[in-house]
RODO-2510 file (C-alpha; in nm, 4 decimals, decimal comma):
residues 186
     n   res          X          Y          Z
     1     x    -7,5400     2,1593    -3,0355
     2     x    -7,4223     2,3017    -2,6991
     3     x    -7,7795     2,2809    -2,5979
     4     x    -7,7591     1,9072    -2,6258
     5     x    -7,4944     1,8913    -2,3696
     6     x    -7,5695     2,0834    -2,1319
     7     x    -7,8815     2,2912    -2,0509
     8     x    -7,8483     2,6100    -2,2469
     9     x    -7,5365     2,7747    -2,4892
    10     x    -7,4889     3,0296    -2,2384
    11     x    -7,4013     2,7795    -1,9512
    12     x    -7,0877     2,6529    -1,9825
    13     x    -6,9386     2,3274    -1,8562
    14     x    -6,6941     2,3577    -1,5582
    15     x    -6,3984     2,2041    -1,6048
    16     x    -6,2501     1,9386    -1,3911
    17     x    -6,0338     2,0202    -1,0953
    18     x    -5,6842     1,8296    -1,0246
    19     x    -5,7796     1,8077    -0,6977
    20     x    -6,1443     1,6459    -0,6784
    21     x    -5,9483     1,3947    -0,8958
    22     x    -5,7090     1,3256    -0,6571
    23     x    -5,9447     1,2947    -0,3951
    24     x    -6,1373     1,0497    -0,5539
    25     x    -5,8019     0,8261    -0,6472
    26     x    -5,7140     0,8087    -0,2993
    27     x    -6,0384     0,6918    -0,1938
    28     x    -6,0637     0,4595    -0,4677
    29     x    -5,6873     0,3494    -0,3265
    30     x    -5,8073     0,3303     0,0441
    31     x    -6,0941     0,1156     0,0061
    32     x    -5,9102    -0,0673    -0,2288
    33     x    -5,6492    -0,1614     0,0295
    34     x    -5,9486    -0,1761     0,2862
    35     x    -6,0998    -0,4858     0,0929
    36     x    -5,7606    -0,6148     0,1063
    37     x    -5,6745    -0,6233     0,4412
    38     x    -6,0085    -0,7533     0,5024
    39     x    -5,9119    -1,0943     0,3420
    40     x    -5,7113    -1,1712     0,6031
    41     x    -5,9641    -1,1861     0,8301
    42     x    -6,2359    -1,4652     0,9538
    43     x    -6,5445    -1,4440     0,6992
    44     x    -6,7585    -1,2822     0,9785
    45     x    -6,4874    -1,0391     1,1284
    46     x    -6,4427    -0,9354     0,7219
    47     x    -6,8248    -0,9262     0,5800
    48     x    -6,8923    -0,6277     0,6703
    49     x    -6,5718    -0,3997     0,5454
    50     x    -6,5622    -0,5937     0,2319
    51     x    -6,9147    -0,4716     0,1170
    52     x    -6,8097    -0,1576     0,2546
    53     x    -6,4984    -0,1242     0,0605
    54     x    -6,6736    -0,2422    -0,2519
    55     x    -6,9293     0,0069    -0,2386
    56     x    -6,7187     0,2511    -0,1769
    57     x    -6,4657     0,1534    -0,4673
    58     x    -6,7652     0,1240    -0,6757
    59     x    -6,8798     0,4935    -0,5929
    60     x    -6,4999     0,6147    -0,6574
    61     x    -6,4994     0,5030    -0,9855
    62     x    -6,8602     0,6139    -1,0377
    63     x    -6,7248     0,9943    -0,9616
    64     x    -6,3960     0,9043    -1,2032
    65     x    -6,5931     0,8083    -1,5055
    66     x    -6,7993     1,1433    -1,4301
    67     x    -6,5016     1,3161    -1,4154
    68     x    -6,4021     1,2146    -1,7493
    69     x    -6,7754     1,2592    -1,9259
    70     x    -6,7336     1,5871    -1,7725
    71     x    -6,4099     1,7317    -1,9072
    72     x    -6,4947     1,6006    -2,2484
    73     x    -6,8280     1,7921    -2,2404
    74     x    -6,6015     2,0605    -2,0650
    75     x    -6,3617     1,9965    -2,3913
    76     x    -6,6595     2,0254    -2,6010
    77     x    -6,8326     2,2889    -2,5183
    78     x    -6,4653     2,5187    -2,5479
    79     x    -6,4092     2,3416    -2,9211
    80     x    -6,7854     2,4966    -2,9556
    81     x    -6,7880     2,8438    -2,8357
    82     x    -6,7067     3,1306    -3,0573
    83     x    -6,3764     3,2493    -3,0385
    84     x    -6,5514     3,6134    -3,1513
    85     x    -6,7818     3,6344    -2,9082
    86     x    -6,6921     3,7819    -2,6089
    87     x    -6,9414     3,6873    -2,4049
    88     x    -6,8846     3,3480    -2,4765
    89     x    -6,8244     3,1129    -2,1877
    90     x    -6,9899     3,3931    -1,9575
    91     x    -7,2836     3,3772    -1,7896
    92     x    -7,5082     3,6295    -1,6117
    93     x    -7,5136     3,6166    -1,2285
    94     x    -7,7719     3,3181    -1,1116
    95     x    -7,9388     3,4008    -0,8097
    96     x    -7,9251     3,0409    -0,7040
    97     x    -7,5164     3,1649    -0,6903
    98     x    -7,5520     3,3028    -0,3496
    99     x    -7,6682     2,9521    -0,2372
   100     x    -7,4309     2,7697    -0,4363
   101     x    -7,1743     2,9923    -0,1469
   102     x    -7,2272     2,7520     0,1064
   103     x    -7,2459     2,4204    -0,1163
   104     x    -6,9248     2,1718    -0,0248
   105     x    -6,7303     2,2742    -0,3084
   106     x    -6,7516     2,6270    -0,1926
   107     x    -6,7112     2,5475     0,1503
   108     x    -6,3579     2,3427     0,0347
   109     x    -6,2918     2,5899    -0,2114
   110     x    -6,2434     2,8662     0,0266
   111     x    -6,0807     2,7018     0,4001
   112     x    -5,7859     2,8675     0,4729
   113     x    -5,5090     2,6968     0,6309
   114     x    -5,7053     2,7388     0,9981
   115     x    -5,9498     2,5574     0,9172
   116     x    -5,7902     2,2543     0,7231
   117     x    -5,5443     2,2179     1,0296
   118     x    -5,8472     2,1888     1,2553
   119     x    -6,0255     2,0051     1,0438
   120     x    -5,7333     1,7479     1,0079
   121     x    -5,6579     1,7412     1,3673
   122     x    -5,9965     1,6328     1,4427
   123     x    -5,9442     1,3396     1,2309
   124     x    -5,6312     1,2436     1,3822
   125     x    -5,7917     1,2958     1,7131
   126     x    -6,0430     1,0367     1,6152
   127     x    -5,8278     0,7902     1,4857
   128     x    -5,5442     0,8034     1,7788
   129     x    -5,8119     0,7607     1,9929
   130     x    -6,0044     0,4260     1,8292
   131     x    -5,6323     0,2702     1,8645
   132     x    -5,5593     0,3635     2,1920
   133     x    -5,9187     0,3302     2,3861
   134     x    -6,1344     0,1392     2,0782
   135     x    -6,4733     0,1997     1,8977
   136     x    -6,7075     0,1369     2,1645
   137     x    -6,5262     0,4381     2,3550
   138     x    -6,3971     0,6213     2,0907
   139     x    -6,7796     0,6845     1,9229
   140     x    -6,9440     0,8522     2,1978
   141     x    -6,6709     0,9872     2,3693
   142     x    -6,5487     1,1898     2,0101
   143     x    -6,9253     1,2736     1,9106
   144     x    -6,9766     1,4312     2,2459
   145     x    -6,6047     1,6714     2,2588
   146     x    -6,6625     1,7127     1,8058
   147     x    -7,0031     1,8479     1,8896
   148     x    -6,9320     2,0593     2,2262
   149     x    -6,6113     2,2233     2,0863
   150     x    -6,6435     2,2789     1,7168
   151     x    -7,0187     2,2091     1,7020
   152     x    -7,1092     2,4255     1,9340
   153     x    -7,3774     2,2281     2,0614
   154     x    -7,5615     2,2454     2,3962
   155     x    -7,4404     1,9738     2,6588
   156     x    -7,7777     1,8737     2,6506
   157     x    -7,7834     1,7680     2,2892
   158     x    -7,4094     1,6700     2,2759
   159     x    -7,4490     1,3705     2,5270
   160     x    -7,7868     1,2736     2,4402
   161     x    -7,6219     1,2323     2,0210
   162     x    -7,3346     1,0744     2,1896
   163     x    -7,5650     0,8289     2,4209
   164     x    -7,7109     0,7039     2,1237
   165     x    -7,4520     0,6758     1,8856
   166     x    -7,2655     0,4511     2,1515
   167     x    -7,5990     0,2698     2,1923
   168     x    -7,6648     0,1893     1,8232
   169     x    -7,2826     0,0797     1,7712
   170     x    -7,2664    -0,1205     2,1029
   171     x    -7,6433    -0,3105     2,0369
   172     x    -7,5642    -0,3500     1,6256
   173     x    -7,1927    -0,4944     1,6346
   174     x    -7,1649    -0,6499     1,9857
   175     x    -7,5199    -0,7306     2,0811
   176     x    -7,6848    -0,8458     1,7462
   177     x    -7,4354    -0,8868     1,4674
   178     x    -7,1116    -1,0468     1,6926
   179     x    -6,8825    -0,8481     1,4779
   180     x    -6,5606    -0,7591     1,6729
   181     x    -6,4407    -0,4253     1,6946
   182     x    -6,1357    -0,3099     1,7853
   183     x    -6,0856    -0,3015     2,1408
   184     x    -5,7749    -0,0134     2,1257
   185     x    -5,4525    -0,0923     2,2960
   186     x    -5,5832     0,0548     2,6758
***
């Protein structure tokens, strides 16, 4: 019966964390609000973000409902396993394990507090910057420093990414789709 939920008896079904939960909720809230706020915009400043935030919605709740087939298989699978076995719910070591050390989960998993603050900062960086000095700045300028400093990227590569990821936003919004941007306060 295990075998019908889940590859083999021996694998077992990981349970759900809080956490990736959590996640998920507060994207499904942000896009949520995103399609929102949209509304109050003209119908060509908000066609864009609304598809966006209903995609993205859609995709939250895509990764809830898994969540929820997962614990009860995760449910299941405990209800199933013997209770006098003690290698039940163990598994041997999988040499696809050492690659599974530098999947996202992993990677997540195991920041320490270092890292997160970076990692945070850089997103605050990004965002204080797209309010003060706007997208069509923002883009390049942030690509260029993200790749240079935590990237570690040659200068070469680092501007020519940032050259063209301020070209593609500046000819797809301003040149060919009209869609205004925010300009930033400066």
């Amino acid at each position: 019966m295990r075998s019908a939920m889940r590859g083999s008896a021996a694998e077992p079904v990981p349970a759900v964390r809080g956490g990736d939960v959590l996640i998920a909720l507060i994207m499904l809230a942000v896009f949520v609000l995103a399609y929102v706020y949209a509304q109050q915009w003209p119908f060509r400043a908000r066609f864009f973000p609304e598809y966006v935030s209903v995609a993205g919605a859609a995709f939250a709740v895509l990764k809830l409902v898994g969540y929820g087939v997962q614990l009860r298989w995760h449910r299941a699978w405990n209800r199933q396993a013997p209770e006098s076995d003690p290698a039940a719910g163990k598994t041997e070591p999988d040499p696809e394990d050492d690659q599974a050390d530098y999947s996202l989960e992993y990677v997540f998993g195991t920041a320490t507090r270092r890292e997160w603050a970076a990692a945070l900062g850089w997103i605050a960086a990004f965002f204080v910057s797209l309010w003060l000095v706007g997208v069509f700045i923002t883009v390049p300028l942030f690509a260029f420093a993200y790749l240079r400093i935590a990237g570690k990227a040659g200068w070469l590569a680092a501007a020519a990414y940032a050259a063209v990821a301020g070209a593609v936003l500046w000819l797809a919004f301003y040149q060919l789709l009209y869609v205004p941007m925010p300009a930033g306060v400066f």
